[in-house]
Every structure is written in structure tokens, then in C-alpha cells.
N, C-alpha and C positions, 0 to 999 in steps of 0.2 A: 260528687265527692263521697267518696268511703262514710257510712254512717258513725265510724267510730268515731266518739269526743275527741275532739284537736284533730283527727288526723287529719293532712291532708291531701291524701293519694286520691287523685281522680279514678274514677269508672271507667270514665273511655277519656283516650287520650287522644289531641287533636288532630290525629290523621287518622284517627278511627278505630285504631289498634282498642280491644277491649281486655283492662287490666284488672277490674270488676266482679265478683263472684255473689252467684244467688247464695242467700246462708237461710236455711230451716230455722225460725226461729227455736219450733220441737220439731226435734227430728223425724225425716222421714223414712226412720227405717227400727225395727226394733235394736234398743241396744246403744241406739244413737244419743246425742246430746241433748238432753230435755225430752228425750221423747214420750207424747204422752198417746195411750193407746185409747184412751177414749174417745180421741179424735177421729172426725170422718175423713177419708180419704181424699175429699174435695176440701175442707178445711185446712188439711196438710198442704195441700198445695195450693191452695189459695192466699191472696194478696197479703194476707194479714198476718201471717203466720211466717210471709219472707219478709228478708232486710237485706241489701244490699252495701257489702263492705269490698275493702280489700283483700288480698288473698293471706297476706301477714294476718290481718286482725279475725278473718275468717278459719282463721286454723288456731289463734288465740282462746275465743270463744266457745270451741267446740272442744279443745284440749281441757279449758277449764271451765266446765259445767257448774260447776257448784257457785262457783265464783259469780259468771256472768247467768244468771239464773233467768226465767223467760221474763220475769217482772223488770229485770235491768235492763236487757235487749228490745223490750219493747217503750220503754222511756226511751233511749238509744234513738230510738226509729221514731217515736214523736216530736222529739228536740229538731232530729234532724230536718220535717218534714216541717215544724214551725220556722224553722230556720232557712233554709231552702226553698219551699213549697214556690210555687210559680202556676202558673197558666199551661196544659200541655200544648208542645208545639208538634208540627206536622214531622219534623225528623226523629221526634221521639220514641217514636215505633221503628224505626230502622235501628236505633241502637238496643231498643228493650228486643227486639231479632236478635241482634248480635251476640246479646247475654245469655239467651235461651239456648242459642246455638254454641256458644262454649261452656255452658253449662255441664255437657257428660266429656269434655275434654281432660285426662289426668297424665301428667307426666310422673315418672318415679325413676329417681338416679340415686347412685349414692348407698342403695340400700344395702342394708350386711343381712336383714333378717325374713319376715315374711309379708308377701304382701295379700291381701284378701279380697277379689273383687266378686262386686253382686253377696255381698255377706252381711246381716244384721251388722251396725255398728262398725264397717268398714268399708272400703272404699265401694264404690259404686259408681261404673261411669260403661259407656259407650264404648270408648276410643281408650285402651291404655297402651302409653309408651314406656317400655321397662330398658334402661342401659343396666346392663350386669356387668361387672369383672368376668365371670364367667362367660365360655362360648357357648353353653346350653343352660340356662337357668332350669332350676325344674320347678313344673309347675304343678299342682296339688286342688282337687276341687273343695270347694267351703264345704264347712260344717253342712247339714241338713240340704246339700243337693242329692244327686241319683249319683254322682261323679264319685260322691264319700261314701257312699254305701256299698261292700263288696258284693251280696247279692245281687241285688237290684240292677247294680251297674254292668256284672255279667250275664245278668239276662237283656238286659237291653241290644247289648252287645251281640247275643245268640239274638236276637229277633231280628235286626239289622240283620247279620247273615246270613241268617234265611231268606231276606228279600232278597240279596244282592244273589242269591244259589238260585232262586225262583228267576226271579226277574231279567238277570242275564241270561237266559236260557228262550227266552220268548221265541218262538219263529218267528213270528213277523217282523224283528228288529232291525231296522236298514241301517243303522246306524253305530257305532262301536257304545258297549255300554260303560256307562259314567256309575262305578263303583262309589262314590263319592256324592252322590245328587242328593241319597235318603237323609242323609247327614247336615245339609243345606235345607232340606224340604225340612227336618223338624224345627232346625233354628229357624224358621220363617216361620214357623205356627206357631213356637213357645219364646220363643225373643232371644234365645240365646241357644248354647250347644248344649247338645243332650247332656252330658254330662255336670250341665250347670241347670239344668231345671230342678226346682223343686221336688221333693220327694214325696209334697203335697199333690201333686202333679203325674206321680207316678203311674196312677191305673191310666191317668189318657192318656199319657205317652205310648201305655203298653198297646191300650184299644188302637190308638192311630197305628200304630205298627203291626199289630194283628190284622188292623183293617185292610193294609196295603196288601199284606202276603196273601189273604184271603181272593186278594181280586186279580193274583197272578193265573196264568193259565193253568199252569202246573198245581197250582192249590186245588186248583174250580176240578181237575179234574182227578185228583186224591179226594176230592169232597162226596166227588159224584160215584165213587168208590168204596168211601164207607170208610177212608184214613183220614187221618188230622194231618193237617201239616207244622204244624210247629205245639211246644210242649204250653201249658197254663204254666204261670209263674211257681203255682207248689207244684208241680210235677218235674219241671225245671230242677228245682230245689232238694226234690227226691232223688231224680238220676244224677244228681250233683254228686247227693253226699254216697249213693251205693259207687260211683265211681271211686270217689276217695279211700 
């Protein structure tokens, strides 16, 4: 059952369907609800610091911070476990799977204004489903990614197309090239699309991207020439602005 006093919305409901949501007692994200930064990163996510409610009292709590403060939520979650507490049983690991795994699940309908994902103090999940009025929502990168920043982001952009100018050009290529892969190959190494990495993140972005164009054929042999192949970010930033 939902940790909140009186509720009584179940977790998982009897055919398994999981109605139940992890809640941060201090958030884990900056900006977020109670969050506190002297926390370690294993503390954050560890046992002590979650409580499990329903999805009404889980958007309650974290709307009214001040209110529900970590001293209240964590009686909350002792009451409950006096109250509750039992012997674990062998299926209880299949349902604490099933919480973990909807965990980064967020639906979002309805909305008139903006929504913010992977962003201090906003949403943050895997999997979002957005229903708009609109046939093209526009979408906008958070505060302090590479996506928000106009330099940054157009160099990223200029380094990408210098691979994709390099790299489709290989002879040995038997195969039609996938303009598209460099773009997948970062989200695989930084967890999400370039334009939502970190700007903390920024020089290995640039390095991984440097490194790839460097081990094109076509680089190796401007290298072996005595040319650069692609510009350093202030040089970038130079023939930017004499362009403008």
C-alpha cells in the first residue's frame, strides 16, 4: 500500500499491473524536492532515502516541499513499515523488478506550457510520451546541456560533419553509409543525444569526435601532410565570427 497516512491505493495491483511510484525522499537531482547536496550519490539512491507511494501522493509531496519536509516523509515510511512490515517473500523481488522498471516511464498530456526532461528539478525519465494539440510540438534543449548553448552546439554539429564528409568517402566501404550512426554512437557512450549532454561534458564530447575524424582515412592522410582536419573549438569560434 501507498505509504501515505490512510491512503489506500495499492503498489501493485492483483494482476500485477504496477500503480506504485519510487519517490526520493531528497531529491535526486539538483533543484529537486528536499534535495540535499551533501549527499552521496549511493545514499541518494539508496534504500533509505526512497519511499514508496502512489502516483497522486507522489506528485503531492514533491509539489509541496516545505510542507511534507524529509523529517515527515521519513515518519511516513516508519509508521508505514511498523505497520506493514512482514517476512520477505520469494515474489517480492519480481514486483520490486517491476517498480524499478517503471520507474523512468512518464506520460505527459494535456500540457499548454513547457516540459523539461534530463533537467535539475524536472522531469527526468527514459521513455517520454508527449500527446500535443499540436502536429509538431517544438522541442527546446534544457538549461546547461550542449543543445542550449549556441556555440558549443554548432560546433558539435561542424565536428559531426566532418565525420560524416570523412567517413563516407572511405574506399573500402562495401556498404551504403549511415549518416546517422555518429549520432547513435554518442548517445551510446554519453546516455542520451548529443544535444542533451552535459556542457560539463563538453571537451569529451569534442575529444570522442575529434578522435573519430582523426582515424578517418582521409584525416590520416592530411595528417601525414602537414593539414589539420578539422578546426579546435576557438578557432572554430574565430572563423565564426570573421564569417559574420
Amino acid at each position: 500500500m501507498c505509504a501515505f497516512p490512510e491512503c489506500r491505493s495499492p503498489l501493485v495491483e492483483p494482476g500485477g499491473t504496477i500503480t506504485g511510484e519510487i519517490c526520493h525522499i531528497r531529491a535526486q537531482k539538483p533543484g529537486g524536492a528536499r534535495f540535499d547536496g551533501t549527499q552521496t550519490e549511493t545514499d541518494r539512491q539508496g534504500y533509505k532515502n526512497l519511499i514508496l507511494l502512489c502516483g497522486q501522493h507522489h506528485k503531492i509531496v514533491d509539489a509541496k516541499a516545505a510542507l511534507y519536509s524529509v523529517n515527515v516523509i521519513e515518519r511516513m515510511k516508519t509508521v508505514q513499515e511498523q505497520k506493514c512490515g512482514r517476512a520477505e517473500r520469494e515474489t517480492d523481488g519480481i514486483f520490486a523488478q517491476l517498480l524499478l522498471n517503471a520507474m523512468p516511464q512518464v506520460d505527459v498530456h494535456n500540457n499548454t506550457g513547457n516540459v523539461v526532461v534530463s533537467s535539475p528539478g524536472a522531469i527526468v525519465a527514459g521513455v517520454i510520451n508527449i500527446r500535443s494539440a499540436s502536429k509538431r510540438p517544438t522541442f527546446r534543449a534544457a538549461e546547461g546541456t550542449i543543445g542550449a548553448s549556441g556555440n558549443e552546439s554548432r560546433y558539435i554539429q561542424y565536428l559531426i560533419n566532418r565525420y560524416n564528409e570523412f567517413a563516407s568517402k572511405e574506399p573500402s566501404r562495401s556498404t551504403k553509409f549511415n549518416y546517422g550512426a555518429i549520432s547513435k554512437n554518442i548517445e551510446s557512450k554519453f546516455r542520451v543525444p548529443w544535444r542533451a549532454v552535459s556542457m560539463d561534458w563538453f571537451p569529451d564530447l569534442c575529444l570522442f569526435l575529434q578522435g573519430r575524424i582523426s582515424r578517418t582515412r582521409i584525416a590520416k592522410s592530411k595528417a601525414s601532410k602537414g593539414h589539420r582536419s578539422f578546426s579546435t573549438f576557438e578557432q572554430f569560434q574565430t572563423e565564426t565570427t570573421r564569417q559574420k
